[in-house]
N, C-alpha and C positions, 0 to 999 in steps of 0.2 A: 637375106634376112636383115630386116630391118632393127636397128637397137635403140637404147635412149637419145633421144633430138635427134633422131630421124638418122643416126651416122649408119655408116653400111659395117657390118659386122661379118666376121668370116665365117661361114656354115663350114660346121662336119657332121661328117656320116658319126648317128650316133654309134652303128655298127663298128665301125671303124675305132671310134673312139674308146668302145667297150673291150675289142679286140689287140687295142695297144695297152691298155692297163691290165689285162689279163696277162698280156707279157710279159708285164714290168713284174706283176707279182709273181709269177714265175719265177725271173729274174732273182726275187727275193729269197721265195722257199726254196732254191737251187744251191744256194749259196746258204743259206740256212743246214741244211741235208748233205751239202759237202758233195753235190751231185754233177758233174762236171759234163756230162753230157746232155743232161738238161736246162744249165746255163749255157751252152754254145745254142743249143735251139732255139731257147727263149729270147738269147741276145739276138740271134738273129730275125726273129718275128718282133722283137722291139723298135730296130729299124727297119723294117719293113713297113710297119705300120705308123712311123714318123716318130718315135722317142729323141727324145735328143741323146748324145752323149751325157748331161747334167742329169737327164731325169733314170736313165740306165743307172751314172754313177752313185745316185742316193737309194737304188734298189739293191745296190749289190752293197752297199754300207749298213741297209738296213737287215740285209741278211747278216751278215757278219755280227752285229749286236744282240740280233735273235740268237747266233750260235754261241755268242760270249757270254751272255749274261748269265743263263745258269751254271754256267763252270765257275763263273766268279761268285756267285753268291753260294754254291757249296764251297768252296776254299774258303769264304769267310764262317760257312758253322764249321767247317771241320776246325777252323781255329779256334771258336767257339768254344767249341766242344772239347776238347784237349791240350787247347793253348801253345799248340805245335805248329809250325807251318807242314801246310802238305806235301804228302814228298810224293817226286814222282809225278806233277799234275803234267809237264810238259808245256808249261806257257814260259811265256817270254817278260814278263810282271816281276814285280820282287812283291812278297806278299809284306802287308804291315801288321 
């Protein structure tokens, strides 16, 4: 495939290339769902399909922030709402 001023540019299978972002999101909702057996699957069809270590490591960060987020934004209305910290949420945070 030829690119702008004629340089040679690297072709991929767009199949290929469909079939490794499918993994990563995997990757993500695995780790989102707490699902451990289908992060080992999807990590593994992530490299298979050429993910790098980098782009695996910000699938599975981006899971973790999908599973955080709503825990933390309820602790902030229960504080809201009662002006108590929550008890019992089982994180690792000091609530403010």
């Amino acid at each position: 495939m030829t690119g702008v001023g004629g340089m040679q540019m690297c072709t991929v299978n767009e199949e290929q290339l469909e079939r490794k972002w499918l993994a990563l999101a995997g990757i993500a909702a695995s780790v989102a769902g707490g699902y451990q057996p289908a992060l080992q699957r999807y990590y593994a069809e992530a490299e298979d399909e050429g993910a790098t270590l980098e782009e695996i490591d910000k699938m599975m960060q981006l899971g973790r922030m999908i599973k955080i987020a709503p825990i933390q934004e309820t602790d902030r209305l229960c504080m809201q709402l009662t002006g108590k910290k929550p008890q019992g949420c089982g994180c690792n945070h000091e609530h403010k």
